[in-house]
C-alpha positions, 0 to 999 in steps of 0.5 A: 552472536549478534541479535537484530530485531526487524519491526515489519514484515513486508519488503523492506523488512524482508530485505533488511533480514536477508541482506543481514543473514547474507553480509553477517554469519553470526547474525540472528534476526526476528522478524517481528509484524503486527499482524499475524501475516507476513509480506506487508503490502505484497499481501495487503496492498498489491491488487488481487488480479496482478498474480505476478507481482503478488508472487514476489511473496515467494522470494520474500518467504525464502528470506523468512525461512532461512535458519537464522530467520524467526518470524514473529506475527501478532506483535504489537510494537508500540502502545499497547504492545511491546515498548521499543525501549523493551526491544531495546533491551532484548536485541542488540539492534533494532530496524525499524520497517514500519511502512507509511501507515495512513494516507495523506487527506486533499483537506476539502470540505466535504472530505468524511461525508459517508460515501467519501473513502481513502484508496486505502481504506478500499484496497485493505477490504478487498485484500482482507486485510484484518482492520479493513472497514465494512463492505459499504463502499459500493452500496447505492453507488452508480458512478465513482471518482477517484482522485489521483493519477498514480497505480493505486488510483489506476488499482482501484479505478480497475477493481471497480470494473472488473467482472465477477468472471475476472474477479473469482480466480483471485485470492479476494474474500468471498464477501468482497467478491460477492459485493463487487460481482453485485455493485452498480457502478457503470461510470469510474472517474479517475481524476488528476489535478496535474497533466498526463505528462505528470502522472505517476501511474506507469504505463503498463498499468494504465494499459491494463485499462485498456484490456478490460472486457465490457469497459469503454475508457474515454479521454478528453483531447482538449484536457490532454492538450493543455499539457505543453508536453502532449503535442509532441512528448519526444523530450519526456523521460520513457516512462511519461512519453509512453503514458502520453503515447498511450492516452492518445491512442484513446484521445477522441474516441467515440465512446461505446454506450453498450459498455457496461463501464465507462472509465473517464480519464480526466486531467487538469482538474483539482478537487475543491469540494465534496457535495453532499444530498441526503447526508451522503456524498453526490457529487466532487466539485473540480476547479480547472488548472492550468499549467503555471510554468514551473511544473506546478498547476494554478486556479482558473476560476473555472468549476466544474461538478462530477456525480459520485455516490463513491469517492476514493482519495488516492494522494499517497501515504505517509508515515505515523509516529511510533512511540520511543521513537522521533519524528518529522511530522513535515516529511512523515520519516524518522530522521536518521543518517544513512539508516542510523536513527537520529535524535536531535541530530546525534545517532541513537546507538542500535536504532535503525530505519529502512523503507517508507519510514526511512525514505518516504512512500517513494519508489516500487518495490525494489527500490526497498532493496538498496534502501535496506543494504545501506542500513545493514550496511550501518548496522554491521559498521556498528555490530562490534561495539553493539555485540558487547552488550549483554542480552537474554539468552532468547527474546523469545522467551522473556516476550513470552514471560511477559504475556505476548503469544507470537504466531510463528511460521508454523502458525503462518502455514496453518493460515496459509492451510485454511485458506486454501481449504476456503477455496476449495470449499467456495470451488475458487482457488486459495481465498483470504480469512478476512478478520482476526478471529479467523485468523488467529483462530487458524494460526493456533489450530482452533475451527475458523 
């Protein structure tokens, strides 16, 4: 019998167990996460109101409820938990699917004034997630700038004008709900340094914009036609050619001034400086690029300031170091070779990798699919020579042994029970417990 631990819960992780259990019979695997809850960023990172992409937490949950499948939430692998040397010792093989676990910063001044949050930092509030911040982020704010042009700029640009009416079907925390449903923010700035041929949003999402009741979306033809591509985008690849298609279709329009929010599309501008008035954020100051030929952008010397009592950084994750493991601080992954994790160029024997810190934060969901089949690949290349060594008879039990409390399945379900009996109480469907009391509390069968 062969035992594998899987350090992370959300896709890849997901995928990493279910291409084991499907390619090896004899194959037990432990799905271990930090958190009490399983699915990583389909349950933390997915908007609330995108509920078909979030129900890919049904095929994720089938992977974990699979008879050589254990979910093991509520441990802490690293500092202050179990040391990978330790998991080593206690599974023949170890993936590691840690996801990319902070954001990358733009290195401004200005950057930590009060006001001035990563997309991060906003999505994990309003998903619930347990180490979210507080809910100051819309508090005295009446206009926001976000700075980047990918789907988590487009996520959070939407959640900032939507509606209570739109807001209260979701799964989002009541606290959350009632500070959106109250902000004050009319006007949201979505920011890219690059033209629209080279944003990374897709185009169904930056569609989504466009549906919005009582939102009026502007865009600058002048800032669209700067782009070689946008006069005729023929030669792009789908995806860009139907982003420019759909920026045109809003190019010049004249704007609706009885429109409660106003999403501003803005391209070709590099954020330089955050301002500050009263020790808070006011303002971004933006440089204007151009296009340097090569695909890049270059300084034209040219300045320009946005209001903004709120602003959210959205320029990707990136990976962190965990403890007994190496690391590529230049690309944020673990260096590894086909998923086998490499220290100093040589594989290290029952280590692996799958996911954001294997690859990179690259790629939708799916992609973690193949990534994880060519690391199992690797481990069951290995299995034979990894099976010889001896283990205890259960991990479980010897983590046990040694202090750590796991929430099981059954401990998930009764999270998954007391939220839906939140919504029920708020007269709203299933409603996420936002903080670890509550959540440990329902998992372990205490009154939330």
């Amino acid at each position: 019998m062969l035992r594998v631990a899987v350090v992370g819960s959300g896709p890849s992780g997901c995928y990493t167990a279910q291409s084991l259990v499907q390619q090896h019979p004899e194959v037990l695997v432990d799905v271990l996460d930090r958190l009490p809850c399983p699915y990583g960023l389909v349950r933390y990172g997915v908007a609330p109101d995108h509920e078909k992409i979030k129900s890919l937490q049904n095929n994720l949950r089938t992977v974990l409820e699979h008879e050589r499948v254990r979910f093991l939430g509520g441990v802490r692998v690293g500092p202050g938990g179990v040391p990978t040397a330790r998991l080593r010792e206690l599974y023949h093989a170890v993936v590691y699917c840690v996801g990319a676990a902070t954001d990358r910063r733009l290195g401004i001044p200005g950057e930590d004034l009060p006001g001035s949050w990563s997309a991060t930092e906003f999505v994990s509030w309003y998903s619930a997630h347990p180490d979210a911040a507080t809910d100051g982020f819309v508090v005295g704010a009446r206009s926001a700038v976000v700075i980047g042009v990918g789907n988590v700029a487009v996520d959070v640009t939407r959640m900032l004008a939507r509606g209570l009416a739109e807001l209260s079907p979701t799964d989002m925390p009541q606290a959350a709900l009632a500070t959106l449903a109250a902000s004050q923010v009319t006007d949201v700035h979505m920011v890219g340094r690059r033209g629209p041929s080279q944003a990374r949003f897709t185009t169904k999402e930056l569609r989504e914009l466009g549906g919005l009741p009582g939102t009026d979306i502007t865009v600058d033809p002048a800032e669209l036609s700067l782009d070689p591509a946008y006069p005729d985008p023929s030669g792009l690849p789908a995806r860009q050619r139907r982003n420019v298609e759909a920026l045109r279709g809003w190019a010049g329009t004249p704007p609706d001034d009885t429109a409660p929010h106003h999403i501003h599309l803005r391209f070709f501008l590099r954020p330089v400086e955050l301002l500050a008035d009263a020790g808070r954020v006011a303002a971004v100051r933006f440089e204007r690029t151009a296009p340097d030929g090569r695909g890049g952008v270059t300084g034209t010397g040219v300045f320009e300031e946005i209001e903004a009592q709120l602003v959210l950084r959205s320029v990707g994750y990136r990976g962190v170091p965990l403890e007994g493991l190496p690391f590529d601080s230049a690309t944020g992954t673990v260096p590894h070779r086909g998923g086998r994790v490499l220290r100093e160029g040589t594989v290290t024997p029952g280590e692996y990798v799958a996911g954001w810190i294997k690859r990179g934060p690259t790629g939708v969901i799916g992609t973690n699919r193949p990534c994880a089949k060519e690391t199992v690949t690797s481990v069951l290349e290995d299995a034979a020579a990894l099976a010889h060594r001896h283990l205890p008879d259960d991990p479980l039990a010897a983590l046990r042994a040694e202090g750590v409390r796991p929430v099981e399945w059954a401990g998930w379900q009764a999270i998954e029970r007391a939220e839906a009996e939140l919504g029920a109480a708020l007269g709203r469907g299933v409603v996420k417990l936002p903080d670890w009391r509550s959540l440990m509390n329902a998992a372990y069968g205490s009154a939330p």
